[in-house]
C-alpha positions in Angstrom: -5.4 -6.3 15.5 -6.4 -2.5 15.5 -3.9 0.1 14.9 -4.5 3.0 16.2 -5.4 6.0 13.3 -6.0 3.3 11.0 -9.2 3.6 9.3 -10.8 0.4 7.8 -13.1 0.4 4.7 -14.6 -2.5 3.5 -13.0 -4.1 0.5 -15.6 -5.1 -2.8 -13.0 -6.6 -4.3 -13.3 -10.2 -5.8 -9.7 -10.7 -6.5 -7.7 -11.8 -3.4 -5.5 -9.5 -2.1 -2.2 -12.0 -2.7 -3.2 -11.2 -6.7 -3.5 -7.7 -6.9 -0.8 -5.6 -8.5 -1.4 -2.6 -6.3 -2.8 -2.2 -2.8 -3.8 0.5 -0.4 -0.7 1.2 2.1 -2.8 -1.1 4.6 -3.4 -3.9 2.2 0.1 -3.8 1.4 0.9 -4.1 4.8 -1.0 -6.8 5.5 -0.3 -9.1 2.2 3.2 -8.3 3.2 3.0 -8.9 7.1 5.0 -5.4 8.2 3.6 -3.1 10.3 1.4 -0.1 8.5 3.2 2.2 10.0 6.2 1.4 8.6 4.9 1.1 5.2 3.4 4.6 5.7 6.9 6.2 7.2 8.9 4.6 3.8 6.1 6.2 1.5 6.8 9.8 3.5 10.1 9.5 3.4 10.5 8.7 -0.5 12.0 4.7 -0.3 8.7 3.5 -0.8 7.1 4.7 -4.2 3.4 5.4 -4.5 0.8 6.9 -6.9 -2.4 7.9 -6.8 -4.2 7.3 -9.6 -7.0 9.8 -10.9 -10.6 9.5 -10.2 -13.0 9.8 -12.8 -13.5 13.5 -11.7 -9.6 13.9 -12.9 -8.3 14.4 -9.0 -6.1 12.2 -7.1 -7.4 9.2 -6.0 -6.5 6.9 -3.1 -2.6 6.2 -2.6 -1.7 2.8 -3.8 1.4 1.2 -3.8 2.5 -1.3 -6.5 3.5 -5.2 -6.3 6.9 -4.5 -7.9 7.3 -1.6 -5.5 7.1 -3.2 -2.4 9.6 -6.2 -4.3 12.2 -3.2 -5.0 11.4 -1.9 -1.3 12.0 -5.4 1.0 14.9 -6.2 -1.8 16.6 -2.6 -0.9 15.9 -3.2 2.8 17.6 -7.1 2.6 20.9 -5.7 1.0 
């Protein structure tokens, strides 16, 4: 299913994505079945928590969001 302004890079990752401890807002999304959107609107609005870890150049990399993260975040939202 496409989502419209969602761009998709291919992933060269050997470990699946159910074992990572941090994803890309889409990954997260999809390990987590929720809509990207969603995801994207809780990391703008500050009840999602992000980083972006620094590339080797020393500048912010990619936005990730962690495993524990997203447990805090669907824990908050079932209370």
């Amino acid at each position: 299913m496409a989502v419209p302004g969602v761009a998709h890079a291919t992933d060269t990752s050997r470990v699946p994505l159910g074992e990572r401890l941090a994803w890309s807002p889409e990954q997260a999304a999809q390990v987590y079945s929720l809509d990207v959107r969603g995801v994207r609107h809780a990391i703008s609005t500050g009840d999602l928590d992000s980083f972006r870890a620094p590339t080797r150049d020393g500048k912010p990399g990619r936005r990730r969001v962690s495993r524990e993260a997203m447990d805090r975040w669907i824990r908050s939202m079932e209370e």
